[in-house]
C-alpha positions as CSV (number, residue, x, y, z in Angstrom):
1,X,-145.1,130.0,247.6
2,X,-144.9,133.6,249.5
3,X,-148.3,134.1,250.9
4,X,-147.8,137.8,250.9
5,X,-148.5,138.2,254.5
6,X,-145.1,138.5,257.2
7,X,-145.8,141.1,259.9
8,X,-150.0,140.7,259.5
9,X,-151.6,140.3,262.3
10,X,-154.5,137.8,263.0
11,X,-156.7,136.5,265.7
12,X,-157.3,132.9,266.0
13,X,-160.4,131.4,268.1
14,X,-160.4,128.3,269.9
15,X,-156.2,127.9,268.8
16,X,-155.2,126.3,272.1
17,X,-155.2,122.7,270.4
18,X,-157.1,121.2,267.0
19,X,-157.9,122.9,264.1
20,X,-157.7,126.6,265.5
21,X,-153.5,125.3,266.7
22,X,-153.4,123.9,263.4
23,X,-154.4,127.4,261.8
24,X,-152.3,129.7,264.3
25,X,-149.2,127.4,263.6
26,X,-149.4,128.0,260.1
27,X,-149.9,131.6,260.0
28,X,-146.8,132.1,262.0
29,X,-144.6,130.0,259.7
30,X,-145.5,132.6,257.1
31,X,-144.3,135.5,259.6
32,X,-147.6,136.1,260.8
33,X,-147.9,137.6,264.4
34,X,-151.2,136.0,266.1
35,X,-153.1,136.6,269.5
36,X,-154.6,133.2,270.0
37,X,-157.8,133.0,272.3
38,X,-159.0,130.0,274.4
39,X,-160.5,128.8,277.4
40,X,-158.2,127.0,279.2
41,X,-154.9,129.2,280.0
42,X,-152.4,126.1,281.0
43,X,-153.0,124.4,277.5
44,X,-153.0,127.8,276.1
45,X,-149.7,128.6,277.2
46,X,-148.3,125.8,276.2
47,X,-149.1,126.4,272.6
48,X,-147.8,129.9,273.1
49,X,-144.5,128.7,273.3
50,X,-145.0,126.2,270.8
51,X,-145.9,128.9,268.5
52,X,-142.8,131.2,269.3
53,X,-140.4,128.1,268.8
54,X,-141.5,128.1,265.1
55,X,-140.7,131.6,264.4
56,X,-138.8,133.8,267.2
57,X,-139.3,137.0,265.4
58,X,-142.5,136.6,265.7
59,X,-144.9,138.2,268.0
60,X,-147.4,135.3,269.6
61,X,-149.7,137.1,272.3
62,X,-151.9,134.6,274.4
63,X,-155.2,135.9,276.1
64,X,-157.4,133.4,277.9
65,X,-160.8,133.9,278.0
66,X,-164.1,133.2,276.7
67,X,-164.6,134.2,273.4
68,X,-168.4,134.1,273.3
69,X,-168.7,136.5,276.1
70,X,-168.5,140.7,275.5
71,X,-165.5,140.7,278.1
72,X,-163.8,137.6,276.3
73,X,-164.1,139.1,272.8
74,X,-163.0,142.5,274.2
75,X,-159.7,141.2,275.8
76,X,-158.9,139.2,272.9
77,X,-159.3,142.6,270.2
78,X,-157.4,144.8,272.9
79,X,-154.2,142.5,272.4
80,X,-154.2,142.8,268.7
81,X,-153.0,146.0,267.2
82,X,-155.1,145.5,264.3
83,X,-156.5,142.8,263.4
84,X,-155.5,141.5,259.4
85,X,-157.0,138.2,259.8
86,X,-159.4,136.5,261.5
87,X,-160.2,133.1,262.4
88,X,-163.7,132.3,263.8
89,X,-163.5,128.9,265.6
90,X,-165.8,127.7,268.5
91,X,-165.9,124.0,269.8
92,X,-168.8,122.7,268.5
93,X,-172.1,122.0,270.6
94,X,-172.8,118.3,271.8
95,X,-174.7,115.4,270.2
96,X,-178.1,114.4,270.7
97,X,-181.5,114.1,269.8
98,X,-183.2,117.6,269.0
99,X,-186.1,116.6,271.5
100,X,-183.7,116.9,274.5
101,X,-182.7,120.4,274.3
102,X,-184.3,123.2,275.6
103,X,-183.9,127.0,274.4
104,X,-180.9,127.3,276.7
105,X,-179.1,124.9,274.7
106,X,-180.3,126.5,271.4
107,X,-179.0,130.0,272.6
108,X,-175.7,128.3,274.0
109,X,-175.1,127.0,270.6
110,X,-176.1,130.5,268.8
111,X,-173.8,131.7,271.3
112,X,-171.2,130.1,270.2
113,X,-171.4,129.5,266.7
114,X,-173.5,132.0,264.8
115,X,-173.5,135.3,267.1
116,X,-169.8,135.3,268.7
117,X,-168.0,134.9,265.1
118,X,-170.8,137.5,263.9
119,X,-169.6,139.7,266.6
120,X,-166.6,139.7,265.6
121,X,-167.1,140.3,262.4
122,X,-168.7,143.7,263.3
123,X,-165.6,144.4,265.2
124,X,-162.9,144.7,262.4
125,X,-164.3,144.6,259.3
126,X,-164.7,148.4,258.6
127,X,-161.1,149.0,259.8
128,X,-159.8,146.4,257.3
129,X,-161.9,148.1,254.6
130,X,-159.9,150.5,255.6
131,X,-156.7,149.5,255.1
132,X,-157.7,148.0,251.9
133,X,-156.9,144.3,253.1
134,X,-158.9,141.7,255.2
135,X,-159.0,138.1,255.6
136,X,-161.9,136.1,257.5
137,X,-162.4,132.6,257.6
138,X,-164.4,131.0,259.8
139,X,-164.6,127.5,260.8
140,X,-167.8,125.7,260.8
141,X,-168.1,121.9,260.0
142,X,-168.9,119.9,256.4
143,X,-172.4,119.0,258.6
144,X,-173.2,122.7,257.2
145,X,-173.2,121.2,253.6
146,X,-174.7,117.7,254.9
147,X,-176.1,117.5,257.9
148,X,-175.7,114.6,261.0
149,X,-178.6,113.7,262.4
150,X,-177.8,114.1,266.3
151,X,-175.7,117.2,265.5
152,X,-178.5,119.0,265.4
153,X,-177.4,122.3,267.7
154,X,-174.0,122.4,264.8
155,X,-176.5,122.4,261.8
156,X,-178.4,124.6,263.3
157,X,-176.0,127.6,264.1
158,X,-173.6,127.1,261.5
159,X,-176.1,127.3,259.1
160,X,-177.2,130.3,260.1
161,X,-173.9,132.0,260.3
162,X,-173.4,130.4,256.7
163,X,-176.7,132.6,255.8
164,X,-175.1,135.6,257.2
165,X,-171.9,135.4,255.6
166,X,-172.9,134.7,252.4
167,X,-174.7,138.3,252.3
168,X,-171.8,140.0,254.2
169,X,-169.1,138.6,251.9
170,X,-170.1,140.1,249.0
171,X,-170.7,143.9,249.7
172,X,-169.0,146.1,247.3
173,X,-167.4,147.7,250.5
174,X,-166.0,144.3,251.7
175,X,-165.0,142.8,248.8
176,X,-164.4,145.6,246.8
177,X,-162.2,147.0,249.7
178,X,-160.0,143.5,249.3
179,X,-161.7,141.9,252.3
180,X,-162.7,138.2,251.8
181,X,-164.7,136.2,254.3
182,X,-165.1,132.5,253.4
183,X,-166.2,129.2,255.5
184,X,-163.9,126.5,256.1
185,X,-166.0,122.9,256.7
186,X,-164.0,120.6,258.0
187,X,-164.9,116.5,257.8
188,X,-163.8,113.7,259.5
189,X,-160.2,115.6,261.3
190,X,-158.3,113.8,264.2
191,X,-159.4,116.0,267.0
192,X,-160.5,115.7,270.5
193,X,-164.1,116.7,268.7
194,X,-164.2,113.6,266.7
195,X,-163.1,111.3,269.6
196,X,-166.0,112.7,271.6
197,X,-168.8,111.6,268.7
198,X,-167.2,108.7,268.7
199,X,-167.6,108.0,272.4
200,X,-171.1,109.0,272.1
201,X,-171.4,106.4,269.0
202,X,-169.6,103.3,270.6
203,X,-172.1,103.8,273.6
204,X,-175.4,103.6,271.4
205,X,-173.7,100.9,269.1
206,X,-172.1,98.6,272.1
207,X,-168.3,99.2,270.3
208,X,-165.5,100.0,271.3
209,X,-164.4,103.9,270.5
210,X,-161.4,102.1,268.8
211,X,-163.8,100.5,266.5
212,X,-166.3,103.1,265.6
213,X,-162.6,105.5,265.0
214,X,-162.3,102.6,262.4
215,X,-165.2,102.2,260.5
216,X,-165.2,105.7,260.1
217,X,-162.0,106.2,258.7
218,X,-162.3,103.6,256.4
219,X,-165.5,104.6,255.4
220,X,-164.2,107.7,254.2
221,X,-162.1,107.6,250.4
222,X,-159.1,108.5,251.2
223,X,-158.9,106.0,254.0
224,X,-157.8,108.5,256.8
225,X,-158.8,111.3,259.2
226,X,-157.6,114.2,258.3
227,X,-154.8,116.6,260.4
228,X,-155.0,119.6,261.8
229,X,-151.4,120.8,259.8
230,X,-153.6,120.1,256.3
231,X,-156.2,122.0,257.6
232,X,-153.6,124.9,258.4
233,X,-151.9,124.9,255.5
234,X,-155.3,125.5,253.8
235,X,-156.8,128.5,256.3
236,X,-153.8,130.0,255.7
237,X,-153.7,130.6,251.6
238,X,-157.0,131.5,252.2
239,X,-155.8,134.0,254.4
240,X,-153.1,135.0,251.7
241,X,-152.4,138.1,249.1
242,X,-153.1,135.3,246.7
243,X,-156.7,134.8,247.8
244,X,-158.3,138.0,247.2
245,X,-160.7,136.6,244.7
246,X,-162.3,133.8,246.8
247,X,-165.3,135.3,248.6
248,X,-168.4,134.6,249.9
249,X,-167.3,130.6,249.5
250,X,-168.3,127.2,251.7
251,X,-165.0,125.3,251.2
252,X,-165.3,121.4,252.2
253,X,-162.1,120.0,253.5
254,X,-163.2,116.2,254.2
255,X,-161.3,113.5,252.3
256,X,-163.8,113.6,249.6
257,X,-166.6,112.0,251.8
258,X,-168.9,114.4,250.7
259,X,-170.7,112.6,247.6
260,X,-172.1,115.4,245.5
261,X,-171.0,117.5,242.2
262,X,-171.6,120.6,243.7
């Protein structure tokens, strides 16, 4: 399928490895150019060039930097021409027990989660009204739809930038100027993010990480963790001319763990 979108260009969050790579390298497969945003600049670069071998007429800027800062988020626009697409994506805050964190970790996590993605938001949305095309998708997690106990500062955040978006989404001026915004929730994926639970897990339980990485994938029906290329491929029809009627939508990606009808 022709996604409808060669020679857009999108911003991708977070894209130096996990599910932001995942989303970057599938947007330049379908002729995407991207500016992809992250901390670290070494593991940054390398995915740079990663991303140009896939497609050499493609233009792949990289901009490191932190993207929940005024100066990181400024920086990462200013290397976009426009911006067709974007992908909110933020590591997620740590584990724990809500009665260890103070407001500092609250606003760290609103930081990250809820007001940087919101911010963005702000920052193109008119000009893709505009143009009469837009594509948002944020990332946030499947804790959004059922929470985790010691992800508290996640379920928190998420949920409220789920509350925001599901107002946003569906003004006549956004989505009756062809300009979707839907969340992605991820489950159980093979990233650095779900190692570190596990870590956290094997410690309390007196497992090994091996083990706990176990149980968990065979706890989940399809038997598996999912990949980061799945999770791609999915970001990116969303991001298509295909998906102009999906709006306003929290869109589980998790294996089927999730036990609910709705």
């Amino acid at each position: 399928m022709n996604l409808g979108i060669s020679g857009k260009w999108a911003l991708v969050c977070a894209a130096s490895k996990g599910l932001g790579r995942g989303c970057a390298e599938a947007l330049v497969q379908e002729g995407v150019n991207v500016v992809i945003t992250a901390r670290g600049d070494d593991a940054l670069q390398s995915t740079a060039r990663a991303l140009r071998a896939l497609d050499p007429d493609v233009e792949v800027r990289a901009v490191a930097g932190d993207i929940t800062t005024a100066e990181g988020r400024a920086a990462a626009l200013a290397a976009c021409p426009q911006v067709d697409i974007l992908v909110n994506n933020a590591g997620g805050p740590p584990p724990g027990d809500f009665r260890e964190w103070d407001r500092d970790a609250w606003l760290k996590a609103l930081d990250a989660n809820m007001l940087t993605p919101i911010a963005l938001i702000q920052a193109v949305i008119d000009p893709m009204a505009a143009r009469g095309f837009g594509r948002i998708v944020n990332i946030t997690s499947a804790a959004v739809k059922a929470p985790i106990d010691v992800l508290g500062l996640s379920n928190g955040a998420r949920s409220g930038l789920t509350g925001f978006v599901a107002g946003v989404a569906r003004q006549p001026r956004v989505a009756g100027a062809n300009v979707t915004i839907n969340n992605l929730l991820p489950g159980p994926f093979d990233t650095d993010r779900l190692r570190a639970t596990a870590v956290g897990a094997a410690a309390k339980s007196g497992k090994s990480i091996d083990e706990v990485l176990a149980v968990r994938r065979q706890a989940n029906p399809s038997g598996r963790f999912g990949t980061a290329q799945e999770f791609g491929a999915y970001c990116a029809f969303l991001c298509s001319v295909h998906a102009g009627y999906v709006t306003g939508q929290n869109l589980l990606m998790d294996g089927g763990a999730y036990p609910g009808t709705f």
